[in-house]
VOPAGU-2260 file (C-alpha; in pm, 1 decimal, decimal comma):
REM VOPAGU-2260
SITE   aa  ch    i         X         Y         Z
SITE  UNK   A    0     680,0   -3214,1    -879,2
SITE  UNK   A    1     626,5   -2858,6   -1024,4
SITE  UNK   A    2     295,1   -2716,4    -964,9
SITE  UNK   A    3     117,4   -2401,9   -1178,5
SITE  UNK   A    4    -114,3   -2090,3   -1085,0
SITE  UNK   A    5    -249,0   -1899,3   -1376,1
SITE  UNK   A    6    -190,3   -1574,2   -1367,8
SITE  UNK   A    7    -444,8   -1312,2   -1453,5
SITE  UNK   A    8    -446,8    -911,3   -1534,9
SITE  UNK   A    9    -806,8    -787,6   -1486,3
SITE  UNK   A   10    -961,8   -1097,9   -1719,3
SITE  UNK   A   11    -698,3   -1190,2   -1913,3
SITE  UNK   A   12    -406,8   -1483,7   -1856,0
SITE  UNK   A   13    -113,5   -1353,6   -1908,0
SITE  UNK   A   14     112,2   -1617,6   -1733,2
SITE  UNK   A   15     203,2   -1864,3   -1575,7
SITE  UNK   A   16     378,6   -1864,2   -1181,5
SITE  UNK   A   17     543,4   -2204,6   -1171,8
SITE  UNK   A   18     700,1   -2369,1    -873,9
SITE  UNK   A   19     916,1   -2595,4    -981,8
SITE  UNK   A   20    1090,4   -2938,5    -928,7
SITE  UNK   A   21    1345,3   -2758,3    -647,2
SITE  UNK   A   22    1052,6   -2548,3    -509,8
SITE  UNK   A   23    1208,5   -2219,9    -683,4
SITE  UNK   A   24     934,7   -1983,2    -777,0
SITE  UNK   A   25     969,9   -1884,8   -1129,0
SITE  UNK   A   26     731,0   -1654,2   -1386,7
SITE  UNK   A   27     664,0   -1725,0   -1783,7
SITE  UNK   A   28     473,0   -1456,9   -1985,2
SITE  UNK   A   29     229,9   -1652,3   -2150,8
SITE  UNK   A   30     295,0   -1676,1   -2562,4
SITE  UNK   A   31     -78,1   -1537,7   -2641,3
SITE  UNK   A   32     -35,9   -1228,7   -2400,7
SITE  UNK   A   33     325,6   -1168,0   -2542,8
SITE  UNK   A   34     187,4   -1179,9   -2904,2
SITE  UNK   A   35    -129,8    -918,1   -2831,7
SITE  UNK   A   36     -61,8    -602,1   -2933,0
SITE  UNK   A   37    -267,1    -486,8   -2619,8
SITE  UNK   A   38     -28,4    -654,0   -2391,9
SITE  UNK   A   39      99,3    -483,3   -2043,6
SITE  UNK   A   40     411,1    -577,5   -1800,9
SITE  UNK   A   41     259,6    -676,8   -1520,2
SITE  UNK   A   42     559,4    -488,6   -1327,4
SITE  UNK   A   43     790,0    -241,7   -1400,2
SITE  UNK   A   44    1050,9    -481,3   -1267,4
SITE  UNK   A   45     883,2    -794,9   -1495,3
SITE  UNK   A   46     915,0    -576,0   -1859,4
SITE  UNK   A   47     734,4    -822,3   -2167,2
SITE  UNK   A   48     970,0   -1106,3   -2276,5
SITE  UNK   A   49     978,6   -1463,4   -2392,3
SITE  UNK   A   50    1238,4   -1567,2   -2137,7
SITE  UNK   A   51    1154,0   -1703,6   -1791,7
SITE  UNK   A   52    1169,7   -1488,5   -1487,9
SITE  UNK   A   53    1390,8   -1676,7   -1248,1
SITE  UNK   A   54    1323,1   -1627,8    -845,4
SITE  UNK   A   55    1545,5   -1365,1    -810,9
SITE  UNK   A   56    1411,7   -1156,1   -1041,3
SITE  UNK   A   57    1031,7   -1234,2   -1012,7
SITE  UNK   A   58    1011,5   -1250,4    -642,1
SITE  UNK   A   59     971,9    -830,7    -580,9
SITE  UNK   A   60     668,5    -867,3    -717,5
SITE  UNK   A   61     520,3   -1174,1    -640,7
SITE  UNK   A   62     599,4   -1196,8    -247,9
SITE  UNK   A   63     469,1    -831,2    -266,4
SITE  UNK   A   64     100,1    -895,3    -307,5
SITE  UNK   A   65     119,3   -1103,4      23,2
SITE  UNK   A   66     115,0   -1004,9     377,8
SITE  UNK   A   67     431,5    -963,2     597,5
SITE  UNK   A   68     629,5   -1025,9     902,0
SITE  UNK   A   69     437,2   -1216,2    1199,7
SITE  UNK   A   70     108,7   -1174,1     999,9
SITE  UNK   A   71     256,0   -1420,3     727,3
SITE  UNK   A   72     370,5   -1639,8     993,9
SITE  UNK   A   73     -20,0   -1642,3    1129,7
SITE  UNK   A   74    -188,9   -1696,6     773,3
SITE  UNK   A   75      37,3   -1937,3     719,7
SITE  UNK   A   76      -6,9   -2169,9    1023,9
SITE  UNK   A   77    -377,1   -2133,0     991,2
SITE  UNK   A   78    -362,6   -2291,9     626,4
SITE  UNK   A   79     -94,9   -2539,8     725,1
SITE  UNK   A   80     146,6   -2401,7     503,0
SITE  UNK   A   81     494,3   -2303,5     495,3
SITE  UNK   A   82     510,0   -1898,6     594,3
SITE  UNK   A   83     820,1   -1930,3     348,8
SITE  UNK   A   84     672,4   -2080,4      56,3
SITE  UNK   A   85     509,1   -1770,9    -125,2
SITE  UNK   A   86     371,5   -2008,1    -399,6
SITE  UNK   A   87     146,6   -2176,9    -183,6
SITE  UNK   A   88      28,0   -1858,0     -27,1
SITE  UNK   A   89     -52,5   -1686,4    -379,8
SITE  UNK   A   90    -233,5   -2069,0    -443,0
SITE  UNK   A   91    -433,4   -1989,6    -115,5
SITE  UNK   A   92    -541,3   -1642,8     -71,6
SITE  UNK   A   93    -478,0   -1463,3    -398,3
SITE  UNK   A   94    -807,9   -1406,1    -509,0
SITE  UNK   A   95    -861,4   -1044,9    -432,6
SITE  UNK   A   96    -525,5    -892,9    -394,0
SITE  UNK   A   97    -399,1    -513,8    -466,5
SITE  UNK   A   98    -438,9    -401,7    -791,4
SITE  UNK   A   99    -600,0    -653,6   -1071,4
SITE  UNK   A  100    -458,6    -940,7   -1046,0
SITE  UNK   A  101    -584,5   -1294,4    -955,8
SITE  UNK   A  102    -421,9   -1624,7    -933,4
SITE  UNK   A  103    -602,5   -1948,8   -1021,8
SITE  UNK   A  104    -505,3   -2288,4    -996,5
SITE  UNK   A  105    -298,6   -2454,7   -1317,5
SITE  UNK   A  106    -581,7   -2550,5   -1598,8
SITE  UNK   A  107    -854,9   -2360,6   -1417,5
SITE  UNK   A  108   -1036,5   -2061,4   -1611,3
SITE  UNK   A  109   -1114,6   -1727,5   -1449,8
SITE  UNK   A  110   -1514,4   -1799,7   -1351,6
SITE  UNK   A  111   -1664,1   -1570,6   -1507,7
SITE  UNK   A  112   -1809,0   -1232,2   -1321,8
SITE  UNK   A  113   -2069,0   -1320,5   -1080,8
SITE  UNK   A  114   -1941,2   -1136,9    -797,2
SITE  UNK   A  115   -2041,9   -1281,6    -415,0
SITE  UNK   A  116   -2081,8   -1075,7     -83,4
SITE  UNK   A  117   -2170,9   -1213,7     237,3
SITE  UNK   A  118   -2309,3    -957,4     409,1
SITE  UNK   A  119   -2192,2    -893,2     826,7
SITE  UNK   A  120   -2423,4    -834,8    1088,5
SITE  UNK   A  121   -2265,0    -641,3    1402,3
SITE  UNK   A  122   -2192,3    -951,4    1575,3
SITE  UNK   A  123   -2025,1   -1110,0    1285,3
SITE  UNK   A  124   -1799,6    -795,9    1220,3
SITE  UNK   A  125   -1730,4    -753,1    1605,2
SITE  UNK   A  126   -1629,2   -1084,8    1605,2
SITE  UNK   A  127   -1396,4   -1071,7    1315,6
SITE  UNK   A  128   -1220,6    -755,3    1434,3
SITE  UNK   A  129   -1161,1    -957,5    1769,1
SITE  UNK   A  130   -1022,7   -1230,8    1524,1
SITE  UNK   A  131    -774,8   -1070,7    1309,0
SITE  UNK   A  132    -498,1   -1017,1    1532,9
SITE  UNK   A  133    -452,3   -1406,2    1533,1
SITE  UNK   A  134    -637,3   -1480,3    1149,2
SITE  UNK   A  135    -510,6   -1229,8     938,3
SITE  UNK   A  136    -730,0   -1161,9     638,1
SITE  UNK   A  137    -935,9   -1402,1     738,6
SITE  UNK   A  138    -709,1   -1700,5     640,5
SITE  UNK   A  139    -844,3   -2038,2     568,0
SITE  UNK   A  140   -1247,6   -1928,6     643,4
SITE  UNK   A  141   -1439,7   -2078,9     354,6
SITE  UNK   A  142   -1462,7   -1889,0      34,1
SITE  UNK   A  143   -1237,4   -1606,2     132,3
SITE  UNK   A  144    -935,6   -1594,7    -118,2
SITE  UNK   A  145    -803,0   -1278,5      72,5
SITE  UNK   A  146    -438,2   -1098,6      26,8
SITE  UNK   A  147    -310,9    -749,4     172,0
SITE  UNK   A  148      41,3    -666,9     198,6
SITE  UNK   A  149     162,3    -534,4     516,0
SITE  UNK   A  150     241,4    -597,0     853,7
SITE  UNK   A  151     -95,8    -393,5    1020,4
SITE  UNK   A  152    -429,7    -582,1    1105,8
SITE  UNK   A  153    -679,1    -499,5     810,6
SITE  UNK   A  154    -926,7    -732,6     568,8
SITE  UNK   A  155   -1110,1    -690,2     262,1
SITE  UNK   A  156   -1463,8    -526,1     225,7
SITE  UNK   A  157   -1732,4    -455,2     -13,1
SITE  UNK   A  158   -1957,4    -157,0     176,4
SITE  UNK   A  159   -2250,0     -22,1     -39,0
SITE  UNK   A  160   -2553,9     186,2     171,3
SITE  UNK   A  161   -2343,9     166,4     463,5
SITE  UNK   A  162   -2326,2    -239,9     439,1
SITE  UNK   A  163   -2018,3    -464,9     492,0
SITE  UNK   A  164   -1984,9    -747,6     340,4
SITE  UNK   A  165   -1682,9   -1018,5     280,4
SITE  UNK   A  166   -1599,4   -1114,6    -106,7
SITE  UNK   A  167   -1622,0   -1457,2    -136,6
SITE  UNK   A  168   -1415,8   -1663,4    -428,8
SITE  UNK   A  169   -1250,1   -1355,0    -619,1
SITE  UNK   A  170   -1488,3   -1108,1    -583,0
SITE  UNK   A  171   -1369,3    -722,2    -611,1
SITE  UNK   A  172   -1363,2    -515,5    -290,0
SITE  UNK   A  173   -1409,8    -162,2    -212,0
SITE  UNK   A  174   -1243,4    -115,8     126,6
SITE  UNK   A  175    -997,9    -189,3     330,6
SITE  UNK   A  176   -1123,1    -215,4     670,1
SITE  UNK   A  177    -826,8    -153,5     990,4
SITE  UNK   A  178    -943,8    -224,5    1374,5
SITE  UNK   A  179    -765,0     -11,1    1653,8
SITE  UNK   A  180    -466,0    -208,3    1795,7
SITE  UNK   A  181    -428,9    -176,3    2177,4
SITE  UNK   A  182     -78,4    -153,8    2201,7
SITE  UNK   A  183     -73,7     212,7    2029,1
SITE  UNK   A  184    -328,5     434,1    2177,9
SITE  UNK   A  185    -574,6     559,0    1932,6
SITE  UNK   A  186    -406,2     396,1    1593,0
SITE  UNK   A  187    -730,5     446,2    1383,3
SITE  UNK   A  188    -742,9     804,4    1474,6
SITE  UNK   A  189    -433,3     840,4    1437,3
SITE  UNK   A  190    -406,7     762,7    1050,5
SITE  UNK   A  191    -731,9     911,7     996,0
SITE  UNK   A  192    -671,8    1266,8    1158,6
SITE  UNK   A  193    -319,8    1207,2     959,2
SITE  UNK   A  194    -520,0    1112,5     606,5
SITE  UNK   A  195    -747,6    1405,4     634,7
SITE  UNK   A  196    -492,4    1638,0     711,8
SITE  UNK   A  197    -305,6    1555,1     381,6
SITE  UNK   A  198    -660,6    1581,0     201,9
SITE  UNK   A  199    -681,7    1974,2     368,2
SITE  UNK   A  200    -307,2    2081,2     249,9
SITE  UNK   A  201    -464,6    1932,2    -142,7
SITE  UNK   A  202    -235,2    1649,4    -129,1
SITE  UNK   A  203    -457,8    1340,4    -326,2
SITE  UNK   A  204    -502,9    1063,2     -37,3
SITE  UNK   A  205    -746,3     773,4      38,5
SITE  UNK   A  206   -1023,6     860,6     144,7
SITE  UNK   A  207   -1083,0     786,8     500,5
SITE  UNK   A  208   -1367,2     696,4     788,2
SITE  UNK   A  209   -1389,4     591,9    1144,5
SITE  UNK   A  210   -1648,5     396,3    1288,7
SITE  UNK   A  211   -1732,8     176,3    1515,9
SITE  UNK   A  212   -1877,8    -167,1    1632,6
SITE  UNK   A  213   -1969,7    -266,3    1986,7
SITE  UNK   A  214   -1725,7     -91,9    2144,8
SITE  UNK   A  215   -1442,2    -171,3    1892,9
SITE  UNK   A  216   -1276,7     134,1    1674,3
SITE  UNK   A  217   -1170,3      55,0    1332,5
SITE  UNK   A  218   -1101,0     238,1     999,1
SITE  UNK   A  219   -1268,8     219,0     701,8
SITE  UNK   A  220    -993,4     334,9     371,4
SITE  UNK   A  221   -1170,9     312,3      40,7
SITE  UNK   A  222    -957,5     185,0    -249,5
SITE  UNK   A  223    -800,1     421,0    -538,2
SITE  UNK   A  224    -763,8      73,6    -709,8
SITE  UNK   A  225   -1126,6      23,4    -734,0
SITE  UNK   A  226   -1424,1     217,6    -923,1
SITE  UNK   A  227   -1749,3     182,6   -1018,7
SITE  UNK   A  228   -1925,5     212,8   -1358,2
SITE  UNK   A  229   -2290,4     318,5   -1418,6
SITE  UNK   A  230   -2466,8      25,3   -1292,1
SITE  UNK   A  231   -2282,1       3,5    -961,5
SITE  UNK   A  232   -2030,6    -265,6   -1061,9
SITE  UNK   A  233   -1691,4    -265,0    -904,6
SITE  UNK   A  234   -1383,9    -266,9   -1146,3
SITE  UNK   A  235   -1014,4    -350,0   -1054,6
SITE  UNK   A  236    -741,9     -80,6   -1130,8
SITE  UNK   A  237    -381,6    -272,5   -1159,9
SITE  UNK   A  238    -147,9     -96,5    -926,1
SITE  UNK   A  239     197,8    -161,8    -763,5
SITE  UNK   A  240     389,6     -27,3    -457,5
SITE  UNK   A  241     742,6      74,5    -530,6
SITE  UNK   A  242     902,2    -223,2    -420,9
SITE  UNK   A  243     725,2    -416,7    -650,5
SITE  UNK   A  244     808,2    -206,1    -903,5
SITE  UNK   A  245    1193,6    -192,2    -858,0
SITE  UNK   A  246    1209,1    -546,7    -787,8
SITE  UNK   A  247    1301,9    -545,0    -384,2
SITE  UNK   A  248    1121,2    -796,1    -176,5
SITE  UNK   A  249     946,3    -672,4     101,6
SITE  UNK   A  250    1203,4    -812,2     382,1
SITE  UNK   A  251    1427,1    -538,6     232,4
SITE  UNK   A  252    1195,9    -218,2     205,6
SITE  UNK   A  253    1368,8      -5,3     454,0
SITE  UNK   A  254    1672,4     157,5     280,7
SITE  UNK   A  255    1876,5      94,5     545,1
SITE  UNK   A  256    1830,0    -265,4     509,3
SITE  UNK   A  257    1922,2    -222,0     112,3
SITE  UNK   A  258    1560,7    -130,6      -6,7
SITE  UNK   A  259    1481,6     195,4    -214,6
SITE  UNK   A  260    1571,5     584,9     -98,3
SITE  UNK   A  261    1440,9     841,4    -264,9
SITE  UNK   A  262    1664,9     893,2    -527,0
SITE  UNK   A  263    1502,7     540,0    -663,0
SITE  UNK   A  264    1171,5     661,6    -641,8
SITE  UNK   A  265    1222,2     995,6    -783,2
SITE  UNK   A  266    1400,9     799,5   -1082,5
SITE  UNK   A  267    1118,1     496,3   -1122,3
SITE  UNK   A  268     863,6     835,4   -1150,1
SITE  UNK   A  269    1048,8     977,5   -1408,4
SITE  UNK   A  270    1047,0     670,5   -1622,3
SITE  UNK   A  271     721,2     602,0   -1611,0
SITE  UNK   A  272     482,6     858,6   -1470,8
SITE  UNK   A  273     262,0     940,7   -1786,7
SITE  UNK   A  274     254,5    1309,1   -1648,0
SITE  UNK   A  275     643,0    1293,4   -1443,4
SITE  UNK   A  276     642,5    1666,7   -1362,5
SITE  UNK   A  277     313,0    1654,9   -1186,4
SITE  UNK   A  278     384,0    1326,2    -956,8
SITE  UNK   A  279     736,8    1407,7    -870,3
SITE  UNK   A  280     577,8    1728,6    -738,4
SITE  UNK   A  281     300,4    1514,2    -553,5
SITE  UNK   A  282     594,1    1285,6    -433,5
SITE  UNK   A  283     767,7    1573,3    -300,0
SITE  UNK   A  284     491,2    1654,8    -131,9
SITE  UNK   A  285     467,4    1334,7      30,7
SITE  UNK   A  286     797,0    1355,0     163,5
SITE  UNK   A  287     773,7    1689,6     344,3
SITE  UNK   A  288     455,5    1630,1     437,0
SITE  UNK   A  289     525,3    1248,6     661,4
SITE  UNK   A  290     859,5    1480,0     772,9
SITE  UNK   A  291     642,5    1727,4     940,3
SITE  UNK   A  292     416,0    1526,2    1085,0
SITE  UNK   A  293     653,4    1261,0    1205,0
SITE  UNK   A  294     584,4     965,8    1006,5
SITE  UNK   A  295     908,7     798,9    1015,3
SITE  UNK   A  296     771,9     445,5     850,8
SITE  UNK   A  297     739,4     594,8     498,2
SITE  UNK   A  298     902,6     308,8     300,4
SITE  UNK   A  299     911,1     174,4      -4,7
SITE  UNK   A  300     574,1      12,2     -18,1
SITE  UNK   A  301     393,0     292,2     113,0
SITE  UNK   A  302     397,7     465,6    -263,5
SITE  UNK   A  303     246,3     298,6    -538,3
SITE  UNK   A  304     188,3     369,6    -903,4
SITE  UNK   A  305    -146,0     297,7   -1005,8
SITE  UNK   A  306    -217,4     194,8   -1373,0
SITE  UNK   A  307    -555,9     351,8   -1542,0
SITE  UNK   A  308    -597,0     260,5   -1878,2
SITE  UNK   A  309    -276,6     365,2   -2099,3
SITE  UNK   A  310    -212,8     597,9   -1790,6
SITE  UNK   A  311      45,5     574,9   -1526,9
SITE  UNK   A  312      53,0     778,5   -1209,3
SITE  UNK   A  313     129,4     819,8    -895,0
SITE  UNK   A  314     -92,3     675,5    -660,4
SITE  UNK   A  315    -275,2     879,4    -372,3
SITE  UNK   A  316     -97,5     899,9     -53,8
SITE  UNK   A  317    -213,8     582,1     227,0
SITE  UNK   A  318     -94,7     419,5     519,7
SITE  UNK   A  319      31,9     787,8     663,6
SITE  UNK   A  320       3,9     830,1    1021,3
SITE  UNK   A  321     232,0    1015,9    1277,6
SITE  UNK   A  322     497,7     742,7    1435,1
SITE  UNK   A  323     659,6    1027,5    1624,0
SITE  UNK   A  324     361,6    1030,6    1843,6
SITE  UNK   A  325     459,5     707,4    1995,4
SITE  UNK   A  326     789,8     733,9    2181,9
SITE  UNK   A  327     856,4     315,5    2180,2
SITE  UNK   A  328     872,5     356,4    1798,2
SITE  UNK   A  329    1177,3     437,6    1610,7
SITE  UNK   A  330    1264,2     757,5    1555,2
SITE  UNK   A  331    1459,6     655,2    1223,4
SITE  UNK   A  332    1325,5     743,1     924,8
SITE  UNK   A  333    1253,8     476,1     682,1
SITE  UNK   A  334    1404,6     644,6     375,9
SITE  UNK   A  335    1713,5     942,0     440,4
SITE  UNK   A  336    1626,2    1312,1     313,1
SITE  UNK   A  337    2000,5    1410,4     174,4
SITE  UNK   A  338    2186,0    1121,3     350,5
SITE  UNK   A  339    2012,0    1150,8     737,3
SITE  UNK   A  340    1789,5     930,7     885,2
SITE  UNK   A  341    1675,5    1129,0    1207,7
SITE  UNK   A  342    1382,0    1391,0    1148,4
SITE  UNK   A  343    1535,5    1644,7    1435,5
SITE  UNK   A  344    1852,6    1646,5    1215,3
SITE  UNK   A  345    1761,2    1800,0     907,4
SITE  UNK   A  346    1864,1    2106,2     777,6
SITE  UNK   A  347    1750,8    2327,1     465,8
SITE  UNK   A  348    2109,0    2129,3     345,4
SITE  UNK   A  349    1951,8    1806,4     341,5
SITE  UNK   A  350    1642,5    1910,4     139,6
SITE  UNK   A  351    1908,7    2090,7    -125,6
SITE  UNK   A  352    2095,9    1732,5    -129,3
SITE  UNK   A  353    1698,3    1532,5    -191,1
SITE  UNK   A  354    1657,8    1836,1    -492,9
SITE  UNK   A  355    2000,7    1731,3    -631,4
SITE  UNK   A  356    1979,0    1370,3    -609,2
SITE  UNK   A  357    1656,0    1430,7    -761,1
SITE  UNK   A  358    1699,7    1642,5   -1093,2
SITE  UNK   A  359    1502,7    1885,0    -878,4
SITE  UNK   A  360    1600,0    2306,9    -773,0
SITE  UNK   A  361    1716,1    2327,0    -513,9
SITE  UNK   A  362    1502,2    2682,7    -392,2
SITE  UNK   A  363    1231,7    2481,3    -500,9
SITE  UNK   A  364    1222,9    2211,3    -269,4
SITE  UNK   A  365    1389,6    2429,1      -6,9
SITE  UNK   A  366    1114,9    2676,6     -34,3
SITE  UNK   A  367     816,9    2413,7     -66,5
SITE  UNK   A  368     946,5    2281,4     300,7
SITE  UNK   A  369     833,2    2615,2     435,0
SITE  UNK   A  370     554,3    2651,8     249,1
SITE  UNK   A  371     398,2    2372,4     312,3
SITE  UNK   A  372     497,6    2404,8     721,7
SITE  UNK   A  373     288,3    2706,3     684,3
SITE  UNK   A  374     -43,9    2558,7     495,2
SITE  UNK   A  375     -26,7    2231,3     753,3
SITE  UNK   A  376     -38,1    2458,6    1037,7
SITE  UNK   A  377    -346,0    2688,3     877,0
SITE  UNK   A  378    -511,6    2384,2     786,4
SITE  UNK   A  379    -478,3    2212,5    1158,7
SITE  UNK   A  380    -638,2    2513,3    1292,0
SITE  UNK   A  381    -950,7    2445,2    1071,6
SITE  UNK   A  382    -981,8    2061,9    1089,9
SITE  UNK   A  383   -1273,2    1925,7    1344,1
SITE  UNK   A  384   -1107,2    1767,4    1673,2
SITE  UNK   A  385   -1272,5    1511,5    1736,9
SITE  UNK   A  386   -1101,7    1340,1    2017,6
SITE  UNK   A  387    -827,5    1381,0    2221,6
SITE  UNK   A  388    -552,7    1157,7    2009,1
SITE  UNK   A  389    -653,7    1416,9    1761,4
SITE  UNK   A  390    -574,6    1728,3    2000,6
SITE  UNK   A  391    -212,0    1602,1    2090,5
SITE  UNK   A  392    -144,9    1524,1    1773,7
SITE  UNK   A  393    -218,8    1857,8    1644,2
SITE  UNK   A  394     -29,7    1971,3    1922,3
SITE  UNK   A  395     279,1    1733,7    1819,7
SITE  UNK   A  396     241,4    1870,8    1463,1
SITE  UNK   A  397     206,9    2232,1    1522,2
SITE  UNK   A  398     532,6    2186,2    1734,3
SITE  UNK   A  399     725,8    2001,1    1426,4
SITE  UNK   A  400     619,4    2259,4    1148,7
SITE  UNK   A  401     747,4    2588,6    1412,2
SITE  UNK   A  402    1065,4    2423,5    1421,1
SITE  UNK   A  403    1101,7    2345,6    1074,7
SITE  UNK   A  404    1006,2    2741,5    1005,7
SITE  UNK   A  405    1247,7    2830,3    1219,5
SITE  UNK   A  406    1512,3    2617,3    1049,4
SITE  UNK   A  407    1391,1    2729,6     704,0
């Protein structure tokens, strides 16, 4: 029997996700949103049209908003559902997902605002940290309608005056909130020595905190897809990673696997970037910047555009941490500069190959690799260490940029 979640942009339906009667997934624009002349896409890959959006070409998006790998294996044995079936998972925990939209159940209004927090005390967020690594997002806890792509430990928070809280029912959030993991040695400082760093060399980027509770590390990353207005409410900006927005599904976001390169995302920029000579600069940035620190994971879904109003634009940089500073991890990049994968083999050639491939000059990016080299390692020697993951990593870094001025 086919079964219906309304979809919803910020407060407005505009569709329908429909499993139907052979458990395909499929998408219908609804007529009303179709026929307002304020109507969006909800994707890049799902353009405004009458016709239905089969599986295939819906799923990018859809299986996007959810979490991944062994995490969607976890969420989905602790609601006794099928870690396969992305229409009951959207049914389950997509209340407060990335970006602005919600999914309600077939027939079922949007309630209206009357947003709910339930405030932790230390004990309470202790014990959730200790929890996540085997209930991701919080899966099947009362009231939490929780989703987070990825394949990393993190959960949904509100924090105002230094307060967490969990949203309950589909309450806006304004953090993401990621414990240390004890297989890699100081994760959260890590990405947060990483995240700063980009900040220093003027690169836009999350913005970033570490704390602590009882003994238990964890980062605190405040949404770009979130503001506030005057009276302190919280307001959902709709956003999409790449992926999404090309239409791969997340089981394919490494390039090697047949997910996006560059050359996509340098092309999906220029096609809809409201300002597409400023963010392909920015994404160029982003690319010489994870190569010289050694952040080998930048896929697909680690760049999103992020829609404000009638604006489209590249989103600011997240998820960035060094990978090269843990030997066990592979030392393949997730997305080739000029046709190679490993970091140690590229060239000022390979750079010259990204600029071509890209519409881009060639001295341009060639020179921008240097310069850059040179304003990570000024700003290193002016960031705060704060610990000692922090001092090797510098260390690490310094090392990568000497070699690539050498080279360049």
């Amino acid at each position: 029997m086919a079964r219906t979640l309304e979809v919803y942009l910020h407060q407005e339906r505009v569709g329908q996700l429909i499993q139907d009667d052979h458990g395909q997934m499929v998408f219908d624009y609804a007529e009303s949103w179709l026929t307002n002349p304020q109507a969006v896409a909800l994707s890049h890959s799902l353009p405004l049209r009458p016709e239905r959006y089969t599986r295939n070409e819906c799923r990018g998006f859809f299986s996007g908003i959810l979490p991944e790998a062994g995490k969607r294996e976890m969420v989905a044995r602790n609601l006794g559902i099928s870690a396969r079936n992305d229409f009951a998972m959207l049914e389950q925990i997509g209340g407060e997902c990335a970006g602005a939209v919600t999914f309600m159940p077939e027939g079922e209004p949007l309630p209206a605002r009357d947003d709910h927090y339930r405030e932790l005390t230390e004990q309470e967020l202790a014990r959730i940290l200790q929890e996540l690594p085997h209930r991701p997002l919080m899966a099947g806890e009362q009231g939490v309608r929780l989703s987070l792509a990825g394949a990393q430990d993190k959960i949904a928070v509100h924090v105002s005056d230094e307060r967490i809280s969990i949203p309950l029912g589909g309450a806006p959030s304004t953090h993401i909130l990621k414990p240390a993991i004890e297989r890699f040695e100081g994760l959260v400082f890590n990405e947060s020595f990483c995240m700063q760093l980009a900040a220093a060399v003027k690169i836009p980027s999350a913005r970033v905190s570490v704390h602590q509770v009882q003994g238990i590390d964890y980062l605190l990353v405040a949404r770009y897809d979130r503001t506030h207005d005057e009276t302190g409410t919280v307001h959902r900006l709709h956003q999409e990673d790449f992926c999404q927005a090309l239409g791969f599904v997340s089981e394919t976001k490494y390039q090697a696997e047949g997910g996006p390169g560059l050359k996509d995302c340098m092309k999906l920029l220029r096609a809809v970037s409201s300002i597409p000579v400023i963010d392909l600069q920015r994404l160029l940035d982003a690319v010489i910047f994870n190569f010289l620190i050694g952040n080998n994971d930048a896929h697909g879904k680690n760049f999103s555009l992020l829609y404000d109003g009638e604006a489209i634009r590249l989103a600011p940089l997240y998820d960035v941490l060094s990978t090269a500073f843990y030997p066990e991890l592979s030392r393949k990049m997730a997305m080739k500069i000029g046709g190679e994968y490993q970091a140690e083999n590229i060239f000022p050639r390979h750079f010259e190959t990204l600029a071509e491939d890209a519409g881009l000059g060639k001295a341009l990016v060639r020179n921008r690799v240097g310069d850059l080299a040179k304003l990570v390692m000024a700003s290193l020697e002016e960031l705060e260490i704060k610990n000692p993951v922090a001092e090797k990593l510098a260390e690490l870094i310094t090392e990568r940029c000497r070699t690539v001025l050498i080279r360049f």
